[in-house]
N, CA and C atoms as an extended XYZ file, in Angstrom:
591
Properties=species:S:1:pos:R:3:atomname:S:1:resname:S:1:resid:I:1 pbc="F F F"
N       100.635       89.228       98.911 N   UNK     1
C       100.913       89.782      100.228 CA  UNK     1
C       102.354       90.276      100.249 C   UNK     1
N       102.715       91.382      100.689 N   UNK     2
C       104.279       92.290      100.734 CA  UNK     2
C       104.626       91.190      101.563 C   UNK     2
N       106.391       91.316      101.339 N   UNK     3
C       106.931       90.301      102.255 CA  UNK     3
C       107.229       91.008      103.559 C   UNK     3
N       107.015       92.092      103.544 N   UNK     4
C       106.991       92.636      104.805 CA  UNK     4
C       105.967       92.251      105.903 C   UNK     4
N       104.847       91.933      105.258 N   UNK     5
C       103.587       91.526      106.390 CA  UNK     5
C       103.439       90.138      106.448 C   UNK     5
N       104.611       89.501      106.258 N   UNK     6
C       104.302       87.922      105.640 CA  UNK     6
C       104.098       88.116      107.452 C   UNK     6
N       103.384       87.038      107.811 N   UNK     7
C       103.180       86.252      109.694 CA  UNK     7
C       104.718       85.240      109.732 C   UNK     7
N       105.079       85.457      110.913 N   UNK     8
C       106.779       84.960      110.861 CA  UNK     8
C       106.327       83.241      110.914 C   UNK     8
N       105.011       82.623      111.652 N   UNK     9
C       104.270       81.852      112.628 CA  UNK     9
C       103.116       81.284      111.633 C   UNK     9
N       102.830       80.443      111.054 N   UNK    10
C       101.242       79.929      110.933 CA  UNK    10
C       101.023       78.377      111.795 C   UNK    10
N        99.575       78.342      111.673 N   UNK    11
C        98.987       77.116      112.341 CA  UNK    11
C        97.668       76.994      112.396 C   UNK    11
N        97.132       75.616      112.214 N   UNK    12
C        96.071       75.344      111.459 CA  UNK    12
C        95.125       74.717      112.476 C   UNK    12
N        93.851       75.111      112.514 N   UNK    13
C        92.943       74.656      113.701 CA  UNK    13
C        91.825       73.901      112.986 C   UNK    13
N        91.276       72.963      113.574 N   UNK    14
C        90.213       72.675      112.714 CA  UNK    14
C        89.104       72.005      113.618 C   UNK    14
N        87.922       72.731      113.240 N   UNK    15
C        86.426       72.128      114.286 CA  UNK    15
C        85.973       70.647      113.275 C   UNK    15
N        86.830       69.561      114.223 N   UNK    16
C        85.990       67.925      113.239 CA  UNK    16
C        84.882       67.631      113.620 C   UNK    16
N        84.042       67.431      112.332 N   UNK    17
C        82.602       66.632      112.674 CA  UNK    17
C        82.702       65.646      111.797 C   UNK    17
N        81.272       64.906      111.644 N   UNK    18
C        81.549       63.473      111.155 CA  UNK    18
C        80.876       63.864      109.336 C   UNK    18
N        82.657       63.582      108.588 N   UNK    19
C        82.955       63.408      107.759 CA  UNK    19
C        83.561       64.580      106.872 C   UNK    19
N        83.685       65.678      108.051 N   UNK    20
C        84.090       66.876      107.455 CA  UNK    20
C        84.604       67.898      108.460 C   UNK    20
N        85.742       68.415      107.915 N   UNK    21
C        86.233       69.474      109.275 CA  UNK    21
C        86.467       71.335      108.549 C   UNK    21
N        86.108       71.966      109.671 N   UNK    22
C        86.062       73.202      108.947 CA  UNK    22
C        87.875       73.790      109.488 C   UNK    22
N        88.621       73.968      108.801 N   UNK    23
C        90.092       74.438      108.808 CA  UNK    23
C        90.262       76.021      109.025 C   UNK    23
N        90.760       76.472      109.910 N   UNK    24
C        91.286       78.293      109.841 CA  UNK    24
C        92.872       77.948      110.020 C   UNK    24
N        93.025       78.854      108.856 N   UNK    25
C        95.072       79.010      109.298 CA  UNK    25
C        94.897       80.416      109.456 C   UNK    25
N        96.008       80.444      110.665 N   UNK    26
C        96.331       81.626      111.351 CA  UNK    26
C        97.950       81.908      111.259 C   UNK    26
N        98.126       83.145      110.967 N   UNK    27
C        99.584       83.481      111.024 CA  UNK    27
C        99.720       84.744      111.862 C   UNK    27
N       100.861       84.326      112.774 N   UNK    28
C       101.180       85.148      113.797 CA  UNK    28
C       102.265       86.344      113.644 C   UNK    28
N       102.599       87.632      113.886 N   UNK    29
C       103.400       88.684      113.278 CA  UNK    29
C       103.659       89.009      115.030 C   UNK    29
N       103.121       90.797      115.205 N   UNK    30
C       102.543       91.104      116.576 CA  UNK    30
C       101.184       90.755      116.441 C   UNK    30
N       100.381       90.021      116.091 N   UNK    31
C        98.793       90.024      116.487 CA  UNK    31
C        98.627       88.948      115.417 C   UNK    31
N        97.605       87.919      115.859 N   UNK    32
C        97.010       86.837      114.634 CA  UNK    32
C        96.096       87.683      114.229 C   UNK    32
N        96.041       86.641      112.919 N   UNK    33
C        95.479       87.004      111.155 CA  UNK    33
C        94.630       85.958      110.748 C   UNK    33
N        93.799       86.150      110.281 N   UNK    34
C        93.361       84.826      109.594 CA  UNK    34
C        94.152       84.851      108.040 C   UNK    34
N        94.603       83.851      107.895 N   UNK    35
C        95.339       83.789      106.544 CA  UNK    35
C        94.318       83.045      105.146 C   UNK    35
N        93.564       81.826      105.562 N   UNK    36
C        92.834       81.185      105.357 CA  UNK    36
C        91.666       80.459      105.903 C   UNK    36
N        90.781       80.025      105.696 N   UNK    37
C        89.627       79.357      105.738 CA  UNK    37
C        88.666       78.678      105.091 C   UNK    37
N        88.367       76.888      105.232 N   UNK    38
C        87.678       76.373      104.384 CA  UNK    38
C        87.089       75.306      104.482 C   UNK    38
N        86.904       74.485      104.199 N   UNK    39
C        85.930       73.025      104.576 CA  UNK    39
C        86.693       72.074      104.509 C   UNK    39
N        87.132       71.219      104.744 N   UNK    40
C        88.257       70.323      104.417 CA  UNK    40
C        86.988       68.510      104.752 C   UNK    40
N        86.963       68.083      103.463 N   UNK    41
C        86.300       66.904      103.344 CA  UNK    41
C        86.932       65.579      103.859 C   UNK    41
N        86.127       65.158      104.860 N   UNK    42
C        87.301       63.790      105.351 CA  UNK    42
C        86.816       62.311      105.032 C   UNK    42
N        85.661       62.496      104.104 N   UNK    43
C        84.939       61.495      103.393 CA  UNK    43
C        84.730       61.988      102.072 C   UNK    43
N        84.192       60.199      101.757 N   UNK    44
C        84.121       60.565      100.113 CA  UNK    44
C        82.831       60.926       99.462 C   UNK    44
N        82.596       62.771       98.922 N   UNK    45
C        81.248       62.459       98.686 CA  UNK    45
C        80.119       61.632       97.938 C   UNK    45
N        81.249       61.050       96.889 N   UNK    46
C        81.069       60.248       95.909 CA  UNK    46
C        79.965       58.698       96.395 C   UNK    46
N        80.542       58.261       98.065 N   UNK    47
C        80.329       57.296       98.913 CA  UNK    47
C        79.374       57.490      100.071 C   UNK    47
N        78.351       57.875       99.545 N   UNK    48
C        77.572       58.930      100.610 CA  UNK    48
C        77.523       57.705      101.802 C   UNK    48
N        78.019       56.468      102.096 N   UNK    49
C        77.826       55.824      103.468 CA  UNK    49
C        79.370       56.154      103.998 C   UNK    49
N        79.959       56.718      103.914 N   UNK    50
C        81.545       57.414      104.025 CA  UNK    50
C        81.668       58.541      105.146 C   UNK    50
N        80.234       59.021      105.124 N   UNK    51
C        79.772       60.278      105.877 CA  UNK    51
C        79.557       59.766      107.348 C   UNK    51
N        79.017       58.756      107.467 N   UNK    52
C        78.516       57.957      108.827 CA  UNK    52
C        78.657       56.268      108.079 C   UNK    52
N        80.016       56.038      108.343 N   UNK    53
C        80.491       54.945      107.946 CA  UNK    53
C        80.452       53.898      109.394 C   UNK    53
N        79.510       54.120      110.271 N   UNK    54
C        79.214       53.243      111.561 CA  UNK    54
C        77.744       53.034      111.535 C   UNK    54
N        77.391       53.694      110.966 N   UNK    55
C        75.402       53.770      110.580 CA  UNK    55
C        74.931       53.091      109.880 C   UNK    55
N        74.157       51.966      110.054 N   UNK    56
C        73.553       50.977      108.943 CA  UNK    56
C        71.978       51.230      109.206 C   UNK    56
N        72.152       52.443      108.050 N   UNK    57
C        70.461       53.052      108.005 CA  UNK    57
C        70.252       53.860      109.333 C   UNK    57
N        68.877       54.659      109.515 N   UNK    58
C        68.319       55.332      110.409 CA  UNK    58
C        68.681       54.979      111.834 C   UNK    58
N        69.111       55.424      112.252 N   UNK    59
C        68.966       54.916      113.847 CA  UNK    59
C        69.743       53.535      114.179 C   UNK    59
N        70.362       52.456      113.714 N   UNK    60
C        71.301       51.338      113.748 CA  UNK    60
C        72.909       51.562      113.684 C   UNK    60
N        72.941       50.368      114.430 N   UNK    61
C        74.717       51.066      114.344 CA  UNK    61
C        74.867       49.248      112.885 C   UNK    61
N        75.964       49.518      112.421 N   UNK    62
C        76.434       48.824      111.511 CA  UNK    62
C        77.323       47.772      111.847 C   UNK    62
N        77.368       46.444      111.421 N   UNK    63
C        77.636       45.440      112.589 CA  UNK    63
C        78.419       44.242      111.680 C   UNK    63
N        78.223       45.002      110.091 N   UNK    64
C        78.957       43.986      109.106 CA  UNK    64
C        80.653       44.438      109.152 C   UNK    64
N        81.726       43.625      109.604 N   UNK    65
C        83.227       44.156      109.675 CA  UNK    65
C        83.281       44.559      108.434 C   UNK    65
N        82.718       43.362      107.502 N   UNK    66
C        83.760       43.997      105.677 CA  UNK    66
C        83.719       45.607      104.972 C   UNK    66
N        81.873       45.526      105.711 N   UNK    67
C        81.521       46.854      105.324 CA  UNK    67
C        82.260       47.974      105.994 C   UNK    67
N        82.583       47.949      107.496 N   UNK    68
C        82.998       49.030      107.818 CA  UNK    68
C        84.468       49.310      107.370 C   UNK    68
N        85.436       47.884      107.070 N   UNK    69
C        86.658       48.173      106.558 CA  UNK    69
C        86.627       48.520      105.361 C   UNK    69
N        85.589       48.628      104.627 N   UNK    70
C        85.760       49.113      103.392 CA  UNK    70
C        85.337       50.444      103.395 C   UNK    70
N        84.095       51.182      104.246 N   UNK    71
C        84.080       52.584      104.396 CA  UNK    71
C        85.187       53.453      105.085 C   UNK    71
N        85.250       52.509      106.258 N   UNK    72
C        86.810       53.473      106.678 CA  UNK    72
C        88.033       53.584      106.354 C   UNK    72
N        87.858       52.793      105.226 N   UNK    73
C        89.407       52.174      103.893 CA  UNK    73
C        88.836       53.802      102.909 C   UNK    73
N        87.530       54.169      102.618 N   UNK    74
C        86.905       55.247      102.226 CA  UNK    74
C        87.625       56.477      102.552 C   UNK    74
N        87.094       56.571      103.802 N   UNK    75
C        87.270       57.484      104.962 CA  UNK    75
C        88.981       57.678      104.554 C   UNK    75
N        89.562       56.842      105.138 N   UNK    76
C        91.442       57.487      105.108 CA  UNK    76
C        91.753       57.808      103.771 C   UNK    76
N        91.519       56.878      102.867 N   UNK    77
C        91.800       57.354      101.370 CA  UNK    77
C        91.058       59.122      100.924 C   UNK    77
N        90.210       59.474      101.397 N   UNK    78
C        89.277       60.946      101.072 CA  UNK    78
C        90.224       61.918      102.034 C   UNK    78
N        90.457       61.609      103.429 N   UNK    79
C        91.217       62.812      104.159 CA  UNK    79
C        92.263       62.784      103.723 C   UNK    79
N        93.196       61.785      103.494 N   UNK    80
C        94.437       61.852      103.463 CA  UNK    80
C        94.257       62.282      101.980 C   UNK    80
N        93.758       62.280      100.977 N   UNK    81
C        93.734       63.095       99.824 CA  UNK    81
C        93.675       64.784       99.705 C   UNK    81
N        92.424       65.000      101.009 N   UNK    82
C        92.024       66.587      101.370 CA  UNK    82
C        92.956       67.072      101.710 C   UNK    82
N        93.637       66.574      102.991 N   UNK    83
C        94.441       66.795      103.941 CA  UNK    83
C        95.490       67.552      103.281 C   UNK    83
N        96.420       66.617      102.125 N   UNK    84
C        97.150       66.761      101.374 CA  UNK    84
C        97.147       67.799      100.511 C   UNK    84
N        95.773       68.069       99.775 N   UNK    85
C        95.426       69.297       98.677 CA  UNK    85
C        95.778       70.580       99.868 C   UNK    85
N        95.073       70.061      101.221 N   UNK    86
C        95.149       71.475      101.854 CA  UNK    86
C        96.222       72.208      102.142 C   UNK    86
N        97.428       71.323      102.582 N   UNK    87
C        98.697       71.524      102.890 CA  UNK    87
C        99.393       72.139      101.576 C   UNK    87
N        99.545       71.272      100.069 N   UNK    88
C        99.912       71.969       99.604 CA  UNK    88
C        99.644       73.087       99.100 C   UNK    88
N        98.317       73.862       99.084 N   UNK    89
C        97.378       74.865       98.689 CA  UNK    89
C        98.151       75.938       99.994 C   UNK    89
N        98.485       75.764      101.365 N   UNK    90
C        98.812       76.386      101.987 CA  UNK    90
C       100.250       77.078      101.506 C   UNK    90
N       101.298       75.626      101.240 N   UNK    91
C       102.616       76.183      100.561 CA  UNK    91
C       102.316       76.339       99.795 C   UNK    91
N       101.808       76.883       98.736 N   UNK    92
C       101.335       77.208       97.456 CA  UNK    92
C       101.348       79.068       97.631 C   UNK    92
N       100.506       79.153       99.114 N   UNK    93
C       100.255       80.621       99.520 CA  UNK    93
C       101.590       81.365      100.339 C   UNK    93
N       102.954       80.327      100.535 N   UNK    94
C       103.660       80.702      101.052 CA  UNK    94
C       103.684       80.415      102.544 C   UNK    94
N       103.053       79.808      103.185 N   UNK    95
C       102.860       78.913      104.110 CA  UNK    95
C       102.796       77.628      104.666 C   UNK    95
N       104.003       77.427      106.104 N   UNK    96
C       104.338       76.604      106.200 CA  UNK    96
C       103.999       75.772      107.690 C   UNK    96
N       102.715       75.612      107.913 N   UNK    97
C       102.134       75.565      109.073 CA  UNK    97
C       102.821       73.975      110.125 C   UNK    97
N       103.575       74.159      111.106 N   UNK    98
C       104.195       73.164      112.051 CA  UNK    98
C       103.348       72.536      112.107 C   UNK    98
N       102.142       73.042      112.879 N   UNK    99
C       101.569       72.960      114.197 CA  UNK    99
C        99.907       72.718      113.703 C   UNK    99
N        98.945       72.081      114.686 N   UNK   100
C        97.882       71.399      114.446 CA  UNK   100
C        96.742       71.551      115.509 C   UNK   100
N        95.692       71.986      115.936 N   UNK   101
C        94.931       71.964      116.881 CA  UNK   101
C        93.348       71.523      116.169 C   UNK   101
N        93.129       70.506      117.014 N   UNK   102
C        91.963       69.539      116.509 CA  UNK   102
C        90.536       70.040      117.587 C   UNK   102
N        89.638       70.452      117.056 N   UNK   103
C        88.659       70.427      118.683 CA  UNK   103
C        87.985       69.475      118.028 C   UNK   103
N        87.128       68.583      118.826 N   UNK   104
C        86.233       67.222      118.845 CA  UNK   104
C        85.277       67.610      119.755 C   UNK   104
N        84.141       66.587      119.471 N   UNK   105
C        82.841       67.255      120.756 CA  UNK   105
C        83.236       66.398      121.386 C   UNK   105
N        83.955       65.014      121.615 N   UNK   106
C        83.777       64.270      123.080 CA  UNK   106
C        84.979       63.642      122.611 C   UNK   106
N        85.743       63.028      123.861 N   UNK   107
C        86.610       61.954      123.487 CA  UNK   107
C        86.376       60.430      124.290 C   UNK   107
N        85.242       60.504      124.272 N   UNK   108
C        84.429       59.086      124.932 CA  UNK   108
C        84.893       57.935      124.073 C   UNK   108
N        85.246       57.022      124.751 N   UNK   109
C        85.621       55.388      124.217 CA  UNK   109
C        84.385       54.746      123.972 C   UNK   109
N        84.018       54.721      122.779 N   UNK   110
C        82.771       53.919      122.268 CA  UNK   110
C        82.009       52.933      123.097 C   UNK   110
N        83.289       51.943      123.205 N   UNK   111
C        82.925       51.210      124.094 CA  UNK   111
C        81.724       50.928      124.955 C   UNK   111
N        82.401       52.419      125.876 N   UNK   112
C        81.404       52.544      127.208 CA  UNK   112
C        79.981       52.875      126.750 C   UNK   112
N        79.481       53.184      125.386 N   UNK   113
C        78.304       53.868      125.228 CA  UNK   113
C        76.936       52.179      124.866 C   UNK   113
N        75.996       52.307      125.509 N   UNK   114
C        75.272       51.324      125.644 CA  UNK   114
C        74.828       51.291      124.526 C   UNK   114
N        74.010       53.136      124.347 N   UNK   115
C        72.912       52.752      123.038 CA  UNK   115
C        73.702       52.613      121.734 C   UNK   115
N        73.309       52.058      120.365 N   UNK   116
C        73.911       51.446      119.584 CA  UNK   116
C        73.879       52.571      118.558 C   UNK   116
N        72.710       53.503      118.504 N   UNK   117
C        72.995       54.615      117.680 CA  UNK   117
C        73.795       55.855      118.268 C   UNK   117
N        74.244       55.725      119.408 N   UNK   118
C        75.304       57.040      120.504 CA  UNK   118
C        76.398       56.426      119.778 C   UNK   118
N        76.708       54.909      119.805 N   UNK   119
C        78.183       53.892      119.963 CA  UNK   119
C        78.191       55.063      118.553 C   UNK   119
N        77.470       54.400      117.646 N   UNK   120
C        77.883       54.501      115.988 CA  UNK   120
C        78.627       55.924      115.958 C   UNK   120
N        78.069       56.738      116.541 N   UNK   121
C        77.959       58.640      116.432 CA  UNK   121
C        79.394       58.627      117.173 C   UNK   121
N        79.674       57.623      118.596 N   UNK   122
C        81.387       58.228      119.424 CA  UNK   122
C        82.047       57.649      118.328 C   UNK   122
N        81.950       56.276      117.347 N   UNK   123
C        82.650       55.546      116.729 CA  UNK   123
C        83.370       56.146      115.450 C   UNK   123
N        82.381       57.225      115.052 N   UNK   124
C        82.639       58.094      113.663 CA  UNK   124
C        83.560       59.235      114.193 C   UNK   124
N        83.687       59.374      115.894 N   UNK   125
C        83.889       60.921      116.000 CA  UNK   125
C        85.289       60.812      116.515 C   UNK   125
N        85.183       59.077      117.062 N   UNK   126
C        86.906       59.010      116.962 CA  UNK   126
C        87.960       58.569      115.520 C   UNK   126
N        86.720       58.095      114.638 N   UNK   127
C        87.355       57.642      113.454 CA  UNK   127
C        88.074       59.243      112.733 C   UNK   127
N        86.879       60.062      113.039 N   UNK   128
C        87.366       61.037      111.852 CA  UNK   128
C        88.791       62.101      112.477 C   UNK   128
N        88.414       61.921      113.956 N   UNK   129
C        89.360       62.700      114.693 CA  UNK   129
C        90.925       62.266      114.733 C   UNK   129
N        91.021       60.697      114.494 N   UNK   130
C        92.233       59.929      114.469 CA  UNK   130
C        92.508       59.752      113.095 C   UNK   130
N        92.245       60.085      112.014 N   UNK   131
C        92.292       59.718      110.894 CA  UNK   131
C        93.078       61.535      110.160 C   UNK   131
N        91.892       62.193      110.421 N   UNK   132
C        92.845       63.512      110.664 CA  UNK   132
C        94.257       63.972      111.306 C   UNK   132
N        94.147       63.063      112.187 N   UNK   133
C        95.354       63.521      113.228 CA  UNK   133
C        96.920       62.766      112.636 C   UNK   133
N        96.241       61.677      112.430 N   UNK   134
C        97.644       60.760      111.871 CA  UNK   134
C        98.031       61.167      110.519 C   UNK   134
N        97.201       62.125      109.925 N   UNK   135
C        97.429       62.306      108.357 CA  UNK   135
C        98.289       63.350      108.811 C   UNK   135
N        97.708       64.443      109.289 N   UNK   136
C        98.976       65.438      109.484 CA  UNK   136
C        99.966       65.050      110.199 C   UNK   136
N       100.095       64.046      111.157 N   UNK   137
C       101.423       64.126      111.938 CA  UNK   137
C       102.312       62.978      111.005 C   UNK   137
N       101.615       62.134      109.992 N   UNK   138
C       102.892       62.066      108.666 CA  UNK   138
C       103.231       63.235      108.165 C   UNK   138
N       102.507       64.093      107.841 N   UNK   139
C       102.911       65.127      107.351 CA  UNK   139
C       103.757       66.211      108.040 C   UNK   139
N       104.339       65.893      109.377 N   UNK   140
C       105.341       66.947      110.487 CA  UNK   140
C       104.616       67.896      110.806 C   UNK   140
N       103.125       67.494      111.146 N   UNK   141
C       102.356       69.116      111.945 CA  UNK   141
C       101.970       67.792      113.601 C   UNK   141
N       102.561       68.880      114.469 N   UNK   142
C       102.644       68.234      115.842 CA  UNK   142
C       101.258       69.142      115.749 C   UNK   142
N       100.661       67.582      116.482 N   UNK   143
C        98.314       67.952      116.857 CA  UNK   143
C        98.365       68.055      118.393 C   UNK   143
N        97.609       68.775      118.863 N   UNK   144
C        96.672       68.814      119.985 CA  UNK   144
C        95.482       68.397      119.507 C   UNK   144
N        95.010       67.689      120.825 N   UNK   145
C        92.899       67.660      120.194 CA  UNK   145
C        92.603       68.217      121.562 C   UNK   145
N        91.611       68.664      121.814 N   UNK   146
C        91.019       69.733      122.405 CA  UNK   146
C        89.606       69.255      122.775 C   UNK   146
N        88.380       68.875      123.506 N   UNK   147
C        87.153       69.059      123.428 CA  UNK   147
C        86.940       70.215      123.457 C   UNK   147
N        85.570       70.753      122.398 N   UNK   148
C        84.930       71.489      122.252 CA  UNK   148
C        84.844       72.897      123.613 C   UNK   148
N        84.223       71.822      124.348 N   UNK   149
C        83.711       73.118      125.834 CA  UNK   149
C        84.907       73.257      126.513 C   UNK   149
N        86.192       72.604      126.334 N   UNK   150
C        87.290       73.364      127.376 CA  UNK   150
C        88.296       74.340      125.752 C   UNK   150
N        87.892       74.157      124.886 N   UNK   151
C        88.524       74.958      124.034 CA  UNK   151
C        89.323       76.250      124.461 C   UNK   151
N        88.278       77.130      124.681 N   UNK   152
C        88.590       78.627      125.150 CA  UNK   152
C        88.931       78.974      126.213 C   UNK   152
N        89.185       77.999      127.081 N   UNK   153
C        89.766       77.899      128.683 CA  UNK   153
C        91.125       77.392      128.080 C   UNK   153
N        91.476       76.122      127.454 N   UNK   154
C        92.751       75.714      127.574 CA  UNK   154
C        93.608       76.579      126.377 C   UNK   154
N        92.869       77.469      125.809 N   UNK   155
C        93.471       78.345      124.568 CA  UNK   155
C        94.153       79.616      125.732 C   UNK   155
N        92.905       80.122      126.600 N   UNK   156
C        93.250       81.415      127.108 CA  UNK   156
C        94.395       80.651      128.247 C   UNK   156
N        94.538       79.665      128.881 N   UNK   157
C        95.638       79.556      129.504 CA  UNK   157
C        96.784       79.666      129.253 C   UNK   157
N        97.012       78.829      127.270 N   UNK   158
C        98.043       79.077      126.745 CA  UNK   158
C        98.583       80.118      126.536 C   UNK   158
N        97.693       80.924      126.328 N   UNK   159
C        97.923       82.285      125.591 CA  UNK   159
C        98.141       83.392      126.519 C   UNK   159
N        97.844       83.472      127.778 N   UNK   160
C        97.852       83.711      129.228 CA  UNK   160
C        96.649       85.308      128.962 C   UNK   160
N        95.581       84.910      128.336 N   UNK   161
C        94.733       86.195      128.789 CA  UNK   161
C        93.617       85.498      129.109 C   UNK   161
N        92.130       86.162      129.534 N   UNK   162
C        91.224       85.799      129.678 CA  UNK   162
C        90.211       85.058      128.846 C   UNK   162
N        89.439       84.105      129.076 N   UNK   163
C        88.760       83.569      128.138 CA  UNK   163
C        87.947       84.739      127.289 C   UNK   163
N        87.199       85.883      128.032 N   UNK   164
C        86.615       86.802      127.445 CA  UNK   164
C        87.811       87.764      126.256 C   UNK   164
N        89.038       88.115      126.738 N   UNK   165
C        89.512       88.436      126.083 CA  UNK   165
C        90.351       87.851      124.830 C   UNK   165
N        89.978       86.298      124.892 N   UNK   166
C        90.650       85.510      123.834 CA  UNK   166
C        89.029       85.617      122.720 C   UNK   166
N        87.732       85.487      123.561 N   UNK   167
C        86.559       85.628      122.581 CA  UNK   167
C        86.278       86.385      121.798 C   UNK   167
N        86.580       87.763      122.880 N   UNK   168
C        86.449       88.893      121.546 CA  UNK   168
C        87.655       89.023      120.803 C   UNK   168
N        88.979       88.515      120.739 N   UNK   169
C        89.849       88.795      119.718 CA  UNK   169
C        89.534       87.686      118.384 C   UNK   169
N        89.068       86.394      119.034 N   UNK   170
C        88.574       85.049      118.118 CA  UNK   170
C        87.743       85.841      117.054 C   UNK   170
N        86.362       86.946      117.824 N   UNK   171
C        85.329       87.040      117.245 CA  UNK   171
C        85.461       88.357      115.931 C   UNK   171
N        86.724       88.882      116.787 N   UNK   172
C        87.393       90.387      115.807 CA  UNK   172
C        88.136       89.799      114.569 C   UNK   172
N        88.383       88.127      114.894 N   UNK   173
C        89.019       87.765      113.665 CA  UNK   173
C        88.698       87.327      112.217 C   UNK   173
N        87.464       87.146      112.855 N   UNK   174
C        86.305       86.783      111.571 CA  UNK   174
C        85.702       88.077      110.783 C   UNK   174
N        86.011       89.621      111.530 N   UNK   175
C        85.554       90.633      110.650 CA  UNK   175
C        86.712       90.707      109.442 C   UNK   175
N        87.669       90.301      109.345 N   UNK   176
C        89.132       90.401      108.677 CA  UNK   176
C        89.252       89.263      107.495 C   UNK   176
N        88.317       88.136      107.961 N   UNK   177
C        88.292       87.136      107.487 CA  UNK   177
C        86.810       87.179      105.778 C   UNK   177
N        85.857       88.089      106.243 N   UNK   178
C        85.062       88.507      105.262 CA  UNK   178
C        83.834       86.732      105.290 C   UNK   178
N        82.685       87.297      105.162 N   UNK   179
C        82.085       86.220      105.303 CA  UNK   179
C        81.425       85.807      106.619 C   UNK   179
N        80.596       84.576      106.338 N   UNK   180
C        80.140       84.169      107.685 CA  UNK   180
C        81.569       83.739      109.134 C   UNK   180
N        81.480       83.846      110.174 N   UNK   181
C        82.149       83.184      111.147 CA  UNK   181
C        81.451       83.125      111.988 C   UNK   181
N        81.257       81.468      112.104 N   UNK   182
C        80.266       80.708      112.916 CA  UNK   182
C        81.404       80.225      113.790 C   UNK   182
N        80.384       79.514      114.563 N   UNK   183
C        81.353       78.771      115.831 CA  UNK   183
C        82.358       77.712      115.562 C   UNK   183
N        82.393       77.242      114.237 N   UNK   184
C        83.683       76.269      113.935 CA  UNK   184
C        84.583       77.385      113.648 C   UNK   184
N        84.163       78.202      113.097 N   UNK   185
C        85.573       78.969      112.431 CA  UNK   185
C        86.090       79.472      113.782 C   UNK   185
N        85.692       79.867      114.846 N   UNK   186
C        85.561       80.785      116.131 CA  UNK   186
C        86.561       79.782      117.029 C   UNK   186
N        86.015       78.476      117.184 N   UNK   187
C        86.972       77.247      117.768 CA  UNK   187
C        87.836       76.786      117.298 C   UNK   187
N        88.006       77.010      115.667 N   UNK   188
C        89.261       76.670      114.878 CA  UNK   188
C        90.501       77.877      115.440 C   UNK   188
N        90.302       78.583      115.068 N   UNK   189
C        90.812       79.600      115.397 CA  UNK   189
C        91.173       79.557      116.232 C   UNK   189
N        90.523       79.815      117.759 N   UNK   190
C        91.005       79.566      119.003 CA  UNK   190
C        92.258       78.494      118.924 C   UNK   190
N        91.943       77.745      118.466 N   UNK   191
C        92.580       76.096      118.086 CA  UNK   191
C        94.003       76.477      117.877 C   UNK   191
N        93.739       77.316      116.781 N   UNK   192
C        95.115       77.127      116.215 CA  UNK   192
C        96.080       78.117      116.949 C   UNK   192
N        95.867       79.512      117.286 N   UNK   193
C        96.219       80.605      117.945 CA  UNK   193
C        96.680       79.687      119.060 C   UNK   193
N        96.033       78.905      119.836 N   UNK   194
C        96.437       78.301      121.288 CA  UNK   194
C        98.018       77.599      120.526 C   UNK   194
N        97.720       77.086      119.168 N   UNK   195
C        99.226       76.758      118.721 CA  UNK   195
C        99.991       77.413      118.133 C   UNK   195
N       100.210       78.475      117.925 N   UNK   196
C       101.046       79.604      117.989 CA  UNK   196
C       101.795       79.942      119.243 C   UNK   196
N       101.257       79.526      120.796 N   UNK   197
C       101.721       79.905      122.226 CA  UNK   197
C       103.177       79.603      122.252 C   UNK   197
């Protein structure tokens, strides 16, 4: 890339699900870019109970402590490994991303959830979301987390245009980007652009 078009700005958005988050870095000039895009693994595939490390089998939530401290001992050891490849793969490309925007589908306290296979599903979705978050903010990227459905409302506020007009620029960004752009890449994005504001 000429150093003339380098983005003065990058920042990294990422749609988390359970055991894996899809990453867009965006770099800002006059107009965001997609710079990158990719899968970022926050479990070990090696440990296939790593993936849903609250699930003991079909439909059960998992109720042995040793086991779960040893999958979610899994769990931090695999992101904070990814996490790490990703960051330096970024400075690698000449990029030096601050900044962090997380979207999550819920931020419900387990707790409150009765049924035991919902608990397991909020239990993984705060594990993977807090496990992500603390890896980069050792690493000096200040996080937002975001739910999912206010994404493109609290992006277009930042950004001060319309949600429609933050969609179709999200959706113009994925023609640039080459490839599929599905709705993680679409909310990553949003994600991260809202951290560029």
């Amino acid at each position: 890339m000429p150093a003339k078009s380098k983005p003065s700005r990058s920042a990294v958005g990422f749609r988390v699900k359970s055991g894996w988050a899809t990453a867009v870095l965006l770099g800002l000039s006059d107009s965001p870019r997609v710079l990158d895009r990719r899968i970022v693994e926050l479990c070990d595939p090696a440990v296939p109970a790593s993936r849903q490390p609250y699930h003991a089998g079909f439909g059960a939530l998992e109720e042995d402590a040793s086991e779960i401290r040893w999958r979610t001992g899994v769990v931090r050891r695999a992101a904070g490994k990814s996490v790490t490849a990703l960051l330096q793969a970024y400075r690698a490309m000449g990029f030096a991303p601050r900044s962090a925007g997380l979207v999550v589908g819920s931020l419900i306290d387990p707790a409150t959830v009765a049924n035991p296979h919902i608990r397991a599903h909020a239990l993984e979705g705060r594990l993977f979301r807090t496990v992500l978050e603390e890896t980069l903010q050792s690493a000096k990227l200040a996080c937002v987390v975001v739910i999912e459905k206010s994404t493109y409302a609290k992006a277009a506020a930042a950004l001060g245009r319309t949600e429609e007009e933050l969609k179709r620029t999200v959706l113009a960004l994925g023609r640039s980007a080459g490839g599929p752009w599905r709705a993680d890449e679409k909310l990553a994005a949003a994600a991260a652009w809202m951290r560029l504001a």
